[in-house]
N, C-alpha and C positions, 0 to 999 in steps of 0.2 A: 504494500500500500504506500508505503514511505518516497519505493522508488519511482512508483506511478507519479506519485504529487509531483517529485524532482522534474521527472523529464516534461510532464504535464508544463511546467513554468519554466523552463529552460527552451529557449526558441534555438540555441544551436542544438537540441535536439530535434530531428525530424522523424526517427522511427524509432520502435523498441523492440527488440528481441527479446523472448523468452524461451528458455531451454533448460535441462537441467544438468548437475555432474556425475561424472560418474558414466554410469551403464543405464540410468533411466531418468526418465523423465520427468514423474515424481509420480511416488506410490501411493498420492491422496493424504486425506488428514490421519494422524498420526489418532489410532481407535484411542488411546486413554484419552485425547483431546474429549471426543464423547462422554466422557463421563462427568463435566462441566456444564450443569445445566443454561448456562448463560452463551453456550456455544454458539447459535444460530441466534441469538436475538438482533435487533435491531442494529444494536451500538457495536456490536461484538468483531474482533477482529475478519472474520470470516463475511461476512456481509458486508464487512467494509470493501473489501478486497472484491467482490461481486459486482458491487457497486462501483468500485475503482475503474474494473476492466471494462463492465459494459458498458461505459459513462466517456472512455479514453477520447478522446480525440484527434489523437496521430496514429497512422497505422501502427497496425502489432503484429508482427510476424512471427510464428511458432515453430521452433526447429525440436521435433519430439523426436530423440535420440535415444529413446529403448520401452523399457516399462512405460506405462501412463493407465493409473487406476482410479477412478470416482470423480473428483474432482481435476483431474490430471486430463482428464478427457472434456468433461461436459465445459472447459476451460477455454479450448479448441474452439468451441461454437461461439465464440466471441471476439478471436483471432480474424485479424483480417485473411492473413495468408497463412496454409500451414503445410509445411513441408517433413517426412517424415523418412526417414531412416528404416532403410532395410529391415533391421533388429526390431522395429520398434511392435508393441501390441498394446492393447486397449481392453480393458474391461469396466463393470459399469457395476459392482457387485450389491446394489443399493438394499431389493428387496430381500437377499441371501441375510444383508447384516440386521435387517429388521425396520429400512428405514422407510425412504421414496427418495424418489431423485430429487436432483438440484440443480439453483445456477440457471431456472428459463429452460431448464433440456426438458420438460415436457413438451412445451409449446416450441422452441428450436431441432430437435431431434425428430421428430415427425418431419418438419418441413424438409428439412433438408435432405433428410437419407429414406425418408417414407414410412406410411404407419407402421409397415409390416418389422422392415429390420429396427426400428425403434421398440417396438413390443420389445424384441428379440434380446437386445441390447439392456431395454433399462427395467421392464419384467422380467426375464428370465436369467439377467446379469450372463447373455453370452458374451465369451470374449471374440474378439474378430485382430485380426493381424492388418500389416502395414497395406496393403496392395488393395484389400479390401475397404479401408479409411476410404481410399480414392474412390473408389467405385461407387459409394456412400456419400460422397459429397462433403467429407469432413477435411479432406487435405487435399492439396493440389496436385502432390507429386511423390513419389518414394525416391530415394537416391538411395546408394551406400555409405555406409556410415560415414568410412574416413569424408563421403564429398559433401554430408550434410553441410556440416558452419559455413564451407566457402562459398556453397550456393547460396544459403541465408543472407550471408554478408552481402554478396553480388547484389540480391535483390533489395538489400536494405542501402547499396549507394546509390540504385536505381531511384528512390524514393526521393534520397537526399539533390538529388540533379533537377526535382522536381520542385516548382516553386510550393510553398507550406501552405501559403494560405485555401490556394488551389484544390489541394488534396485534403485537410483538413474538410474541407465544406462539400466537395465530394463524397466524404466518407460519412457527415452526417445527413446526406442524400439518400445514399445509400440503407443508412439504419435510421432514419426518421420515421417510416411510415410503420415499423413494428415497434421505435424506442419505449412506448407507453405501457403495450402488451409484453416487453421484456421484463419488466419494472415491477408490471404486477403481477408477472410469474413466479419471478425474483421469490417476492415478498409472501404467494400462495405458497411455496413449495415448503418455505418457512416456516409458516405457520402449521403447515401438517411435521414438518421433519421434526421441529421443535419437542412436541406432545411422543411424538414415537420413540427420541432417544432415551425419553423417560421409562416405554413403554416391557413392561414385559417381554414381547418378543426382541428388542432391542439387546435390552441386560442379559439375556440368556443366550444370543447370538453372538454378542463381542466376547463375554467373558469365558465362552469355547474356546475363542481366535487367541485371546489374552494366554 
């Protein structure tokens, strides 16, 4: 969230990468996080962060360079561009851990990859691999690994060659006519996730994984 505001108010920035280190991309929220009733509320860092991304206003580019689970995915549908790695896979494990989805992937997940692989994906927490993302309409492109970053880069000096204000107001063209319906996804999905991490099948689903 921190680094969002930075670049957000920083004009020699023009675009932001996001990727993770290591071998993946990021393995979603850390399950003891769950066990903090104040997790998903309004003020809470996690919806801050929701709100951060949806909300950006310069492109954001997504180079997912291995794992990518829960959050780590539904993340992507808010990414302008996203480009993935060979290695990389996706899974959506929401109803397995006891919860629902998040992050507007009700209402973004459908549109994008269609009712059916959405069921697929955020009801029955399939996982699906890199080649598939594309076919789905969640990423642009697979590379191999080693060629991930220097492709992202390429495409992020492409941006920077691009005058800002231009692409800025493009971009909220682009996401104006759903920004409203994201918003109160957002904040639906929340109000159901909130009640369920409390909920008995919750507690009994993490503290297996734990």
């Amino acid at each position: 969230v921190a680094h969002l505001k930075q670049a957000a108010g920083d004009q020699a920035v023009r675009v932001v990468i996001i990727t993770g280190a290591g071998n993946a991309f990021t393995a979603g929220n850390d399950l003891k996080d769950f066990g903090d009733p104040r997790f998903i509320q309004p003020d809470s860092p996690v919806l801050s962060f929701m709100q951060g991304l949806a909300n950006f206003e310069k492109p954001v580019i997504a180079a997912v360079n291995g794992l990518a689970v829960g959050i780590g995915v539904t993340m992507l549908l808010h990414c302008d561009l996203v480009y993935v790695a060979d290695n990389a896979s996706f899974s959506t494990p929401f109803t397995a851990l006891g919860l629902v989805p998040e992050f507007a992937s009700t209402l973004l997940f459908p549109m994008i990859a269609g009712r059916v692989r959405a069921t697929e994906a955020l009801l029955l927490g399939k996982p699906f691999l890199a080649a598939e993302a594309v076919v789905m309409g969640i990423a642009n492109a697979v590379l191999p690994a080693a060629e991930l970053m220097p492709h992202v880069q390429l495409v992020a000096r492409k941006f920077a060659t691009l005058p800002p204000g231009s692409v800025r107001e493009s971009k909220w063209l682009l996401k104006q006519a759903l920004g409203p319906a994201v918003q109160e996804a957002i904040l639906r999905e929340a109000a159901q996730f909130a009640p369920r991490l409390a909920g008995g099948e919750a507690r009994e689903a993490i503290a297996a994984i734990l």
